[in-house]
C-alpha positions in Angstrom: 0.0 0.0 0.0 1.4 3.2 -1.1 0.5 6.4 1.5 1.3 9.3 0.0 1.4 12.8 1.7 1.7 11.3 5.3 4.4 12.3 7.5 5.6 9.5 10.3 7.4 10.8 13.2 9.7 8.3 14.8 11.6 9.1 18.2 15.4 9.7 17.4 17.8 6.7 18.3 15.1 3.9 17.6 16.8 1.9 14.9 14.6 1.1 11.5 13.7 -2.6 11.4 10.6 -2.5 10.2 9.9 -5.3 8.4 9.9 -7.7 11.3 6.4 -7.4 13.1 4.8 -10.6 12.8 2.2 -9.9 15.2 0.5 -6.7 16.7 -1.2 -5.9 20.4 -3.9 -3.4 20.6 -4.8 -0.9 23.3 -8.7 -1.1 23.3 -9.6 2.7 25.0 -9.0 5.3 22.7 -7.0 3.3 20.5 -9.5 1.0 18.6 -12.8 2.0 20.4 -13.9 6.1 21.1 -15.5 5.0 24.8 -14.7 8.2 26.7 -18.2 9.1 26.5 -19.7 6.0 28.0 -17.2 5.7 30.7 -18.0 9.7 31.5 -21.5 9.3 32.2 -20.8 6.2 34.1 -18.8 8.1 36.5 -20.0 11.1 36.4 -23.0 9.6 37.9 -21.3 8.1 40.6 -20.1 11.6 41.7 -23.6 12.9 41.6 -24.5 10.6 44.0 -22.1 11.7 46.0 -22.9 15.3 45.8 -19.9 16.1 44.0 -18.8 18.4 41.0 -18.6 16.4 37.7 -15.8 16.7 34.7 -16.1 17.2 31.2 -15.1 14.4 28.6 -11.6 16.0 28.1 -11.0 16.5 31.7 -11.8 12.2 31.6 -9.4 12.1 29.0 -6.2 13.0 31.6 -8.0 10.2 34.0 -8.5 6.9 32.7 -6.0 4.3 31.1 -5.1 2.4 34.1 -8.8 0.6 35.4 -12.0 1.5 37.0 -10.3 1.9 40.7 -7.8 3.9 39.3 -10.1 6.4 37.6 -12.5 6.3 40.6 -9.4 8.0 42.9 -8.8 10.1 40.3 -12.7 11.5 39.9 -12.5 12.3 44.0 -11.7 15.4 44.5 -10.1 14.2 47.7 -8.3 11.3 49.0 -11.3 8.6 50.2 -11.2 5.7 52.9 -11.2 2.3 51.4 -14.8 1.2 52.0 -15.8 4.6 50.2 -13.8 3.4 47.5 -15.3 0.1 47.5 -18.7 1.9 47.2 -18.1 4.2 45.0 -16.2 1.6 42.5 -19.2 -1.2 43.0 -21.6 1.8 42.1 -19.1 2.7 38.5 -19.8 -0.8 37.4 -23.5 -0.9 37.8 -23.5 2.4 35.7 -21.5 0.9 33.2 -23.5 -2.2 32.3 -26.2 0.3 31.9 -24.3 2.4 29.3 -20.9 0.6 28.2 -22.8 0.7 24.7 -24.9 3.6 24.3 -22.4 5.8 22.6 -18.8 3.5 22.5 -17.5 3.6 18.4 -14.9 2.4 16.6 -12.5 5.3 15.6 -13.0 5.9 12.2 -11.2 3.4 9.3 -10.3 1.0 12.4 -11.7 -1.7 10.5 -10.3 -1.4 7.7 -6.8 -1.2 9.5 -8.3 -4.9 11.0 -8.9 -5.7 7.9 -5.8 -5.3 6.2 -3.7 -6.5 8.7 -5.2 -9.8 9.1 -5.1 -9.8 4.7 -1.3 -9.6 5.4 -0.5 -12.7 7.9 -0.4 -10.1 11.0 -1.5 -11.7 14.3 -3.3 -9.6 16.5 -4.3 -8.9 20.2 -5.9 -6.9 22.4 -4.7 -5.9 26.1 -6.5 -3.3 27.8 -6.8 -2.5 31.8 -10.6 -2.1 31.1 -12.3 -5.2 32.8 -12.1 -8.6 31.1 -15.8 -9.2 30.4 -16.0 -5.4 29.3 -12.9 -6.2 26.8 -13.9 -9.3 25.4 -17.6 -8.1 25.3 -17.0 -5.1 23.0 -14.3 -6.8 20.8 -17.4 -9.3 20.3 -19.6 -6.4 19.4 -17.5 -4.5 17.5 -14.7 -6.8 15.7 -16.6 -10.0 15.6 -14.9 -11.2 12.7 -12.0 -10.3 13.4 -9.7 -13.4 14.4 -7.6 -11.9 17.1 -4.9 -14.6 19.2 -6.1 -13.3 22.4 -8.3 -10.6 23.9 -7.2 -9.3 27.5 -8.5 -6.9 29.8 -8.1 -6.6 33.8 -8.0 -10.4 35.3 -7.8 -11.2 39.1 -4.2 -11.9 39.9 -2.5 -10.2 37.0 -1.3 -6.7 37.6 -2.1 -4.3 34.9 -0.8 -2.4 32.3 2.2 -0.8 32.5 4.0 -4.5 33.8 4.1 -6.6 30.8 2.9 -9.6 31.7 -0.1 -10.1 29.5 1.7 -8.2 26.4 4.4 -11.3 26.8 1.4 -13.6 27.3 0.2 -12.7 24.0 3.0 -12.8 22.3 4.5 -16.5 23.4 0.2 -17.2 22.4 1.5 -15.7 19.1 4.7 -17.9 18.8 6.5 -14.3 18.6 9.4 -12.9 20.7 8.3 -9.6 21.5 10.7 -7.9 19.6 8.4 -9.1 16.6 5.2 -7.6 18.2 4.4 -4.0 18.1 2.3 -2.6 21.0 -0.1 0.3 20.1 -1.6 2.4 22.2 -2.4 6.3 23.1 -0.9 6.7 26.5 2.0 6.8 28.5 0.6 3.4 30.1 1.1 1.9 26.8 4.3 2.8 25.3 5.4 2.2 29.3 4.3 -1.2 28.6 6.0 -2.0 25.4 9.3 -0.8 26.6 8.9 -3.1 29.8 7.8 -5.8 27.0 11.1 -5.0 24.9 8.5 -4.7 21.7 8.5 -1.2 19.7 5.1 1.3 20.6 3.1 3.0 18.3 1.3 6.3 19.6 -1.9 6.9 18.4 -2.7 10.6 18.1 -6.8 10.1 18.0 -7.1 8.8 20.8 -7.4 10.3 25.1 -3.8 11.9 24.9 -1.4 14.2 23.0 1.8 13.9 21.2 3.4 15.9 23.9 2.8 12.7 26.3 3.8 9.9 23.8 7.1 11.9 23.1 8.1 12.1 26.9 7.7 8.5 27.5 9.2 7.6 24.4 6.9 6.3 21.8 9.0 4.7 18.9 6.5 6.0 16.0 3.5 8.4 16.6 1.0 8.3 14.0 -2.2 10.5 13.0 -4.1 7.9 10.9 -4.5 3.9 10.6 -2.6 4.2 6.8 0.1 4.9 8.8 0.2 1.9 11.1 0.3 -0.4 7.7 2.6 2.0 6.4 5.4 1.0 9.4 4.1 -2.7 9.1 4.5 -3.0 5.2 8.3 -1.5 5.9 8.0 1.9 4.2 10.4 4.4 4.7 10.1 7.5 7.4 10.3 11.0 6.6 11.3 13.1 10.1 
């Protein structure tokens, strides 16, 4: 596939070896599904229970990526016992079965990116830190034909995204060493956990976070559009 006009950026000091992803791991929020919105609501009506100020869908942007708990201390506008916690969290995951697909999309020309990269003998995954049945439910929904290796979200005794261990799950699932498997993501959390994977990152610039934040933690390609995920995978050459 030829992309003409597009302009990769790719950190400085990452060496060009292109050509060698086999296989391919997927952030799911903000990366192949828009859920902000959903997830929002969910907790923005958890805080109105508690008589508390809600946030915008950009302000939930700068909160989420590492689980419902996570995203629950960082709605608070102060530090909360545990057994508020425990309320509070128990309350975000009634909300969300309610609503997790009222407004949750695939960002556009995701599936055709799918698409494409399963045409080419690419083996995918997903690994997110949104809960398991959540994960594997919306990949179900949404990407049904699509034969990924392994979907993953947050499972009882295995620590979350940014420690590797379910990125090098699904890679020994995909008989790749993860130097063959690209990790993409939007975050920090993500490019975090490919480089405590040892696989390259790709930054996703339509998802919850900026360029600014995938430069700092060292994302080795940022990209604006899906051609340009196919573009590093089919081993075309970067401009900078």
């Amino acid at each position: 596939m030829a992309v003409t006009g597009k302009r990769l950026y790719r950190q400085e000091g990452v060496t060009e070896q292109m050509s060698k992803y086999k296989g391919i791991i997927f952030d799911l929020d903000g990366t192949l599904l828009n859920t902000i919105e959903d997830i929002g609501d969910s907790m923005n009506g958890v805080l109105e229970t508690f008589n508390l100020p809600i946030y915008s869908y950009e302000e939930y942007k700068k909160k989420i990526g590492g689980g419902f708990r996570k995203l629950t201390l960082n709605s608070f506008p102060e530090k909360i016992d545990e057994e508020t916690i425990d309320k509070a969290l128990d309350m975000l995951y009634k909300n969300y079965d309610r609503r997790y697909l009222n407004k949750t999309r695939p960002y556009e020309s995701i599936d055709n990116l799918l698409n494409s990269l399963v045409e080419e003998g690419i083996k995918l995954g997903v690994n997110s830190n949104k809960k398991d049945e959540y994960t594997k439910s919306l990949i179900e929904k949404f990407f049904k034909t699509i034969p990924f290796v392994k979907v993953y979200g947050e499972r009882n005794g295995i620590p979350n995204k940014p420690d590797p261990a379910t990125a090098l799950e699904i890679a020994q699932l995909m008989n790749f060493n993860p130097e063959e498997v690209l990790f993409i993501g939007d975050s920090n959390t993500d490019i975090v956990t490919a480089k405590n994977a040892h696989m390259d990152s790709v930054g996703v610039l339509w998802g919850f976070r900026n360029r600014e934040e995938l430069c700092k933690y060292g994302a080795s390609y940022i990209v604006s559009n899906c051609e340009e995920i196919l573009y590093i995978v089919e081993g075309g050459n970067l401009t900078f």
